[in-house]
N, C-alpha and C positions, 0 to 999 in steps of 0.2 A: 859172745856173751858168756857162756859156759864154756868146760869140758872137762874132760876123764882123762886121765892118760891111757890107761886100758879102754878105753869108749870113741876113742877119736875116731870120726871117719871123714874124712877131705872127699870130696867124689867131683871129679872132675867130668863133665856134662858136657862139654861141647866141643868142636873140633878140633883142636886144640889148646894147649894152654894159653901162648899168646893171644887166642881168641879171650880165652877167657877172663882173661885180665881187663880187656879194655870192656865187658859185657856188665852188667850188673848182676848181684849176685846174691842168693837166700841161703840162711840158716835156719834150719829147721830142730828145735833143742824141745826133746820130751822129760820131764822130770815126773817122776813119783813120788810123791809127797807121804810122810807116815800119817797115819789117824793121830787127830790131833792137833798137828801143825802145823795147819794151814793158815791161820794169822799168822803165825811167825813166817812162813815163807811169803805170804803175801808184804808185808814187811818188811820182808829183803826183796822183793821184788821193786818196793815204792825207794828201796836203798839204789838197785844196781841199772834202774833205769835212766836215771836223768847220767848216769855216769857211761853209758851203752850210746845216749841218743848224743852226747858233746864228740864221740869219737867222730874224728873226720870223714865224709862218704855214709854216713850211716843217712836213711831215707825214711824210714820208719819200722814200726815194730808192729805185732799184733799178741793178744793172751788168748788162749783158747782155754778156759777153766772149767775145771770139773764140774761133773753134773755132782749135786751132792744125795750123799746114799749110796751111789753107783760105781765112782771112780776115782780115784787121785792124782789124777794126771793130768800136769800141765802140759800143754804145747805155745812156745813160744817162736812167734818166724818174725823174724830179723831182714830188713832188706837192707843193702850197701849198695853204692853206685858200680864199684868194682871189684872183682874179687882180692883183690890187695889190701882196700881197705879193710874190707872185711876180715881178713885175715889177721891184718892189724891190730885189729880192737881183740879176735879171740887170742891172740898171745899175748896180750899188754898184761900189765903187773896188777892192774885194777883190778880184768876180768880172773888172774890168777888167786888172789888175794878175796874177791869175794864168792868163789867156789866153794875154795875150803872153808869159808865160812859158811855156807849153804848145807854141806856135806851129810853134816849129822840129822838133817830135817829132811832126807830123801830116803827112801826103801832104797833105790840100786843107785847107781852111779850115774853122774850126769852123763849125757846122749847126744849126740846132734849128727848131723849131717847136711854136706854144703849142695847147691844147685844153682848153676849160670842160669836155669831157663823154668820152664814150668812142672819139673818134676815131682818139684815136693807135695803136689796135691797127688800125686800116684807112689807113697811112702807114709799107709797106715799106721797106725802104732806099732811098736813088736817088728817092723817091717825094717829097722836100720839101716843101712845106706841102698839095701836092694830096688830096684826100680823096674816097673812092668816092661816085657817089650813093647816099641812101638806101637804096633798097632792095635794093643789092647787098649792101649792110650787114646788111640786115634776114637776106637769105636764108645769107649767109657765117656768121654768128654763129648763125642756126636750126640749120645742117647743122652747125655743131661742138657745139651744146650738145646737140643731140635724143642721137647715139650716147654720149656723156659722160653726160647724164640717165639710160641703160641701162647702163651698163655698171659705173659708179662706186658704184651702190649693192651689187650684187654684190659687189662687194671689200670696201668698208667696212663692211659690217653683222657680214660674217663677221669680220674683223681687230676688230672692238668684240666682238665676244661674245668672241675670244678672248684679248682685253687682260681682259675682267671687266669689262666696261662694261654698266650696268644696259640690259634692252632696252627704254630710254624714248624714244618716238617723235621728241621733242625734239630729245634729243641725237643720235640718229641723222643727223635732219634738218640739223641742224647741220652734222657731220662731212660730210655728203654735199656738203653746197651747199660747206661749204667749199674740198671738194679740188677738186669744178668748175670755179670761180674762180680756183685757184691751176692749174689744170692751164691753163684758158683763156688766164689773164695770162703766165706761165712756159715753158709748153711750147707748147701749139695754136695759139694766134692767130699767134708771130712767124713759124711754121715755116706756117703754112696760107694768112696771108694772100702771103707771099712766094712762094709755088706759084700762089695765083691771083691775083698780080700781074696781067698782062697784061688777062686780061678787068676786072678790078676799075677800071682804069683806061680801059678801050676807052672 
């Protein structure tokens, strides 16, 4: 969707490339918005989207927008079926073409960084293509999921029986995992791994 030419980082994630081709694949593009203008960039955003989501392979997008008062920082993550395609869509002439048209409505230079697998929830802001070892990963992601494994189902079992939802172990199971992953993606990981920034990167 974006890039820099000074800013480009490609980061290959997984066993190898040929893996990574046939794997699915994230863009992860932070922008700094000046004070200001942020309707205009919103704007181009309502511009470069329907033109991001027609490239072929592309799976869906997400906006992560600033809090206002505090920051100006978009995060946009991008999913493709394959890294090919993805790759595709960040060279094509559209995504070139509406860059530089972006350009002047950013403090630094557009950013991004690519990932086959689940990295990009372990690449804070400020953090560019670097990625925690392993098993910082391992341990960051246990200690969010274990209190969420306890507590999520509590809430949603009770809200299912009082929506009139049958009590089928299935669908409960469902519902549970689902809000997990959407609380994980959405709310936990950007806000937990940006707190333990510092060690995650020591």
């Amino acid at each position: 969707m974006f890039t820099g030419a000074s800013k480009t980082r490609w980061v290959d994630m997984s066993a190898g490339a040929a893996e990574a081709v046939s794997q699915g694949a994230t863009v992860v593009i932070t922008h700094r918005v000046r004070e200001g203008k942020h309707a205009d960039y919103e704007a181009w955003l309502e511009e470069i989207a329907p033109v991001c989501k027609a490239s072929p392979g592309q799976l869906d997008w997400h906006i992560v927008r600033p809090v206002a008062g505090l920051t100006e920082t978009y995060t946009v993550i991008i999913r493709f079926d394959t890294t090919a395609s993805l790759r595709h869509w960040m060279e094509s002439p559209d995504r070139v073409r509406l860059i530089e048209k972006v350009r002047p409505l950013l403090v630094t230079g557009d950013d991004f960084f690519v990932s086959s697998g689940l990295d990009f929830w372990f690449t804070p802001g400020g953090a560019k293509a670097r990625v925690p070892v392993r098993w910082k990963q391992y341990l960051v992601t246990w200690s969010a999921i274990y209190p969420l494994g306890l507590g999520v189902p509590l809430v949603v079992r009770p809200v299912l029986r009082l929506l009139g939802a049958p009590d089928n172990p299935l669908l409960t199971t469902l519902a549970v995992t689902g809000t997990v992953v959407f609380l994980m993606v959405y709310v936990v990981m950007p806000r937990y791994t940006a707190l333990l920034k510092r060690w995650l990167f020591a």
